[in-house]
C-alpha positions in Angstrom: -21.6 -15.1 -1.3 -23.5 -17.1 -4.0 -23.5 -14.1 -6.1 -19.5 -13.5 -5.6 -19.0 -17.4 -6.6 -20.7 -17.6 -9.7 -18.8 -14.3 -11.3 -15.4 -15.9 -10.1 -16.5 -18.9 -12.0 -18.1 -17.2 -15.0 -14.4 -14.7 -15.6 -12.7 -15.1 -18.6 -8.7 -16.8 -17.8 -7.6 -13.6 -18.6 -9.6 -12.0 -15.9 -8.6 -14.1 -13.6 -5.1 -13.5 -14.5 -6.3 -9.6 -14.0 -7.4 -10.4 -10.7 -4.6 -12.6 -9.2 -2.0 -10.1 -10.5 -4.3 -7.2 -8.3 -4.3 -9.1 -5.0 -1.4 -10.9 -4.3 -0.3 -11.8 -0.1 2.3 -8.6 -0.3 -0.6 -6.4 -1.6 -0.4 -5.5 -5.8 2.3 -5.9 -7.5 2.7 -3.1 -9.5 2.0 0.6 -8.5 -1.7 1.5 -7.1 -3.0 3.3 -10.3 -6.7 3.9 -11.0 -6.6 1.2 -13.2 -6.6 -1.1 -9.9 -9.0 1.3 -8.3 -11.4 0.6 -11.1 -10.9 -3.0 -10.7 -12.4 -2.7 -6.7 -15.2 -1.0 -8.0 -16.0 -3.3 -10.8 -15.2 -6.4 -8.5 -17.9 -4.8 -5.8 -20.3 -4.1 -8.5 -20.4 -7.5 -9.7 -20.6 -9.3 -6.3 -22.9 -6.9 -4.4 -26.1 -5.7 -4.5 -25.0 -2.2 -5.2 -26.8 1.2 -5.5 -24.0 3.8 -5.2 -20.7 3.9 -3.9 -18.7 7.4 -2.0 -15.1 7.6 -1.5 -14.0 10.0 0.8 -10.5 9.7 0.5 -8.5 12.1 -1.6 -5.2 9.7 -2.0 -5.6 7.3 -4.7 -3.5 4.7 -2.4 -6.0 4.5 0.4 -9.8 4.1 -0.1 -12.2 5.2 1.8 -15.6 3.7 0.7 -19.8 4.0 1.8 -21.1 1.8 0.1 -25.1 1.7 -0.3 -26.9 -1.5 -1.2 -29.6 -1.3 -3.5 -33.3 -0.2 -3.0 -35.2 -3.0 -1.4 -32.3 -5.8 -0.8 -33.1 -7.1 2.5 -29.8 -9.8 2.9 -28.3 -9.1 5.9 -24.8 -6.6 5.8 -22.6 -9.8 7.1 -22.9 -11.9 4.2 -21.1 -9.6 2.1 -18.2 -8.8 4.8 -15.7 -11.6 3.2 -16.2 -9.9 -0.5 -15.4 -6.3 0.9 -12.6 -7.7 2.5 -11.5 -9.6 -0.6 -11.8 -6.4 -2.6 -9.5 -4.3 -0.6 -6.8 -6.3 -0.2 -4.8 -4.3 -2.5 -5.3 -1.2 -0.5 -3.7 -1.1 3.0 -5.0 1.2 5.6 -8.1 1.3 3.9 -11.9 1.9 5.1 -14.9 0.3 3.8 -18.8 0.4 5.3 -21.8 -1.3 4.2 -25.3 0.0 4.4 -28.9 -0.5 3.6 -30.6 2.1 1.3 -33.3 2.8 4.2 -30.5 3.6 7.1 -29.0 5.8 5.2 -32.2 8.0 3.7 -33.1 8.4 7.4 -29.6 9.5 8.5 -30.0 12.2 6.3 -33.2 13.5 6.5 -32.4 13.5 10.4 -29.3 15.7 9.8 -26.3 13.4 10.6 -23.5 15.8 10.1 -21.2 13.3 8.8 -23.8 11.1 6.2 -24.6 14.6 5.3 -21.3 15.8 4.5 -19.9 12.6 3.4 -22.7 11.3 0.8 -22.3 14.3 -1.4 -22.3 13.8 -5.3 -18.7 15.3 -5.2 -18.2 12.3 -2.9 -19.8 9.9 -5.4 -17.9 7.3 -8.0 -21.1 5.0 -8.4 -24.8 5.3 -8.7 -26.5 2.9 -10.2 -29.5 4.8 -11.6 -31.2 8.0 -10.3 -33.2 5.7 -8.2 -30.7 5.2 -6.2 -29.7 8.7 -5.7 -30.3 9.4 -1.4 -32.0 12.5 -0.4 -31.3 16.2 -0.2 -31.7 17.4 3.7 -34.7 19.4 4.1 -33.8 23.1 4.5 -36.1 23.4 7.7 -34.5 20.3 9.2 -31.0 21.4 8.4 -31.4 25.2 10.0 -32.8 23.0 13.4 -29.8 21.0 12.9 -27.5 23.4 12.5 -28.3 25.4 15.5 -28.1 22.1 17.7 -24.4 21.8 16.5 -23.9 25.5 16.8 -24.4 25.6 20.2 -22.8 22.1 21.0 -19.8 23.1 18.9 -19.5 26.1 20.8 -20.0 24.4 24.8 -17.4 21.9 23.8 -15.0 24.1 22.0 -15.3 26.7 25.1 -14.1 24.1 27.3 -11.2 23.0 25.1 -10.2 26.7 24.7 -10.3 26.9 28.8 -8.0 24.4 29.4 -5.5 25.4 27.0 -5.9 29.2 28.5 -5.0 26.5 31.5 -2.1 25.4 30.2 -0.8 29.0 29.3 -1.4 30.0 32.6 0.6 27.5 34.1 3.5 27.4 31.7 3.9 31.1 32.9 3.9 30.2 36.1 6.5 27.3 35.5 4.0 25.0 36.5 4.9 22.5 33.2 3.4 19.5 35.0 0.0 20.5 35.3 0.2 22.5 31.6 1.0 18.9 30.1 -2.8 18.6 32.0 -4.3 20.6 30.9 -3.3 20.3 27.1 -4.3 16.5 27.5 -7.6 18.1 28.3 -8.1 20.8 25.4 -7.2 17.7 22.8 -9.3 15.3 24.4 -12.6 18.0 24.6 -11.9 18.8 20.9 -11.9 15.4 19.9 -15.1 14.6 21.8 -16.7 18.1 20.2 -16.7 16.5 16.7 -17.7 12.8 18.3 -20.7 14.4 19.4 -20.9 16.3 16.3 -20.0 13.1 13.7 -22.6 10.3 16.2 -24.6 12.3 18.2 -23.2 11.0 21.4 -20.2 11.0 23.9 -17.4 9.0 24.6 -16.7 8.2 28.0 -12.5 7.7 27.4 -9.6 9.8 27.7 -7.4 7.6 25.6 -6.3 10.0 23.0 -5.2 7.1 20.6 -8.6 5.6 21.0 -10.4 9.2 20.4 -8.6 10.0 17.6 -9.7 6.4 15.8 -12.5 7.3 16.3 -12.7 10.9 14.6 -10.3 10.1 11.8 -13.3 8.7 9.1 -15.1 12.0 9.4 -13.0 14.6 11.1 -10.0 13.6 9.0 -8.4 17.1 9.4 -7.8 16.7 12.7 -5.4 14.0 12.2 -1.7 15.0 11.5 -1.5 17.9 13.1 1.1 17.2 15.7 3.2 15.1 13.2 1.9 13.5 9.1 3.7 10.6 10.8 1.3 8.2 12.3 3.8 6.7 14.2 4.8 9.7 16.1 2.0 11.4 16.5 0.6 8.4 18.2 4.0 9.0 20.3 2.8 13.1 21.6 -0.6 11.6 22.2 0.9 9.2 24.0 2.8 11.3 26.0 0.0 13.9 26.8 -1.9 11.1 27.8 0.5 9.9 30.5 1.3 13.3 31.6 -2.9 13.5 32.3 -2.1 11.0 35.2 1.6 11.6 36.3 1.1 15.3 36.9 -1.8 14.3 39.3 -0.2 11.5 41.3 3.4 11.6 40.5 5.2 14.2 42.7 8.8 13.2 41.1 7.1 13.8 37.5 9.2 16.3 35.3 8.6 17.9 31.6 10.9 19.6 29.8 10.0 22.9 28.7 10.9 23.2 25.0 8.7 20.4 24.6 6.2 21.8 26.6 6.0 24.7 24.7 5.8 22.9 21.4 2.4 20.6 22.2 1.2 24.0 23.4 1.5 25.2 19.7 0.1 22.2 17.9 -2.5 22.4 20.4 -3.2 25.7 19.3 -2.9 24.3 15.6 -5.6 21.6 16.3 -8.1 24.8 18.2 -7.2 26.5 14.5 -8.0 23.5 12.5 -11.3 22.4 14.2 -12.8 25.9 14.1 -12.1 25.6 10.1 -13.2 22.2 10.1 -16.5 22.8 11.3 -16.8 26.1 9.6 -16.6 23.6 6.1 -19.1 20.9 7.5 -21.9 23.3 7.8 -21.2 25.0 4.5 -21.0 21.1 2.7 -24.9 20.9 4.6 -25.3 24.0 4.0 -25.0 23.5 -0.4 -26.4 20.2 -0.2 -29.5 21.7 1.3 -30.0 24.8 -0.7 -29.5 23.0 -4.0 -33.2 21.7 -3.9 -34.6 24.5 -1.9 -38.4 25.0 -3.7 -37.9 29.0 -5.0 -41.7 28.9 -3.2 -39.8 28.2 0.6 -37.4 31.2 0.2 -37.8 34.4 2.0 -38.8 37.4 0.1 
């Protein structure tokens, strides 16, 4: 925080008057431009210990930041939570992580799917010098990788793919109850698949809500596809989520059909858009591998 305080003190009045017209109580006051983006970045450059910086949002009104202190800086992560905070006041709904150099550098060379995809150069809006730049994954440590994922992509996708063949079933059979089941099922599996994918671990919850928070920073694809409204689509989660219980216990529980039949198809939507997803992880690995392949390690 030291640092932060002495560049406050040290602007010019007119920077100041920059600044307080950028973060204001009701957010800025004039449209979010890249001018004001600029103004995060510069604000985070000058208060933190920074080596690079990603965004992986594609909306210029909501930011979506890794941020990767510098080679070496050993202050703990919390001192700098009040300056991030500071900084993105002028962006609601927006996402900002902190991390050391090291963490990061073994992320990669380990094969997390989502550092690997997300701490790409076309991700990438700061770098300090080339020291800072984090490593390639090695090719033989992505192709082990990759076939893990494979295989755990394909287990938990099967399953999610049953229980919508489950909720097919029963709509035939005007079962509707127990479809609204089994659809709760084939979202909750899908959005576990690409937990396991994005951490390396499960989630023991069926909240669909909760899931989806939790898969929306690197499986942002999956998110909108019942409504682009957040609102609502938190509403058919919802709603498959109490129909998960209900159709079990409640013997007076009722669905209606029509909109039975429509979950079933943005069920089928989400099956679509996951298979695609993942398809585009691997190949974003897949580049960032090859790119530094040694001519010597390919395959005549």
């Amino acid at each position: 925080m030291d640092r932060f305080l002495q560049w406050l003190m040290a602007l010019k009045t007119d920077d100041m008057d920059m600044l307080n017209t950028m973060y204001t109580k009701e957010g800025p006051v004039s449209e979010l431009t890249l001018v004001s983006f600029e103004g995060v970045i510069t604000l985070l450059k000058q208060a933190i210990p920074v080596g690079s910086i990603y965004n992986l949002s594609k909306s210029n009104e909501v930011l979506d930041l890794i941020i990767v202190l510098e080679k070496g800086c050993g202050k703990k992560l919390e001192i700098f939570d009040d300056i991030i905070d500071i900084s993105l006041l002028g962006y609601e709904n927006s996402y900002c992580t902190l991390h050391t150099f090291g963490h990061l550098n073994q992320q990669i060379c380990m094969g997390n799917a989502f550092y690997g995809t997300a701490c790409t150069e076309e991700n990438l809006i700061y770098r300090k010098n080339v020291s800072q730049k984090l490593p390639f994954l090695n090719a033989q440590v992505y192709q082990e990788r990759k076939a893990y994922l494979d295989a755990l992509f394909k287990a938990e996708m099967k399953k999610a793919c049953s229980f919508f063949d489950g909720a097919s079933y029963y709509v035939g059979n005007g079962q509707l109850e127990l479809a609204v089941f089994m659809l709760q099922q084939a979202v909750e599996f899908t959005y576990k698949c690409f937990l396991n994918i994005l951490r390396g671990k499960d989630m023991k919850c069926h909240s669909l809500s909760t899931l989806r928070g939790n898969i929306r920073r690197g499986a942002a694809k999956l998110i909108g596809v019942f409504s682009k409204e957040e609102e609502e689509e938190l509403f058919y989660l919802d709603f498959l989520e109490k129909g998960y219980c209900e159709a079990r216990y409640n013997r007076e529980y009722r669905v209606d059909k029509e909109l039975v039949l429509w979950l079933r198809q943005k069920v089928w939507e989400l099956h679509s858009t996951a298979f695609d997803l993942y398809v585009g992880m691997m190949n974003t690995m897949e580049k960032t591998t090859f790119l530094v392949l040694d001519p010597l390690e390919i395959e005549l």
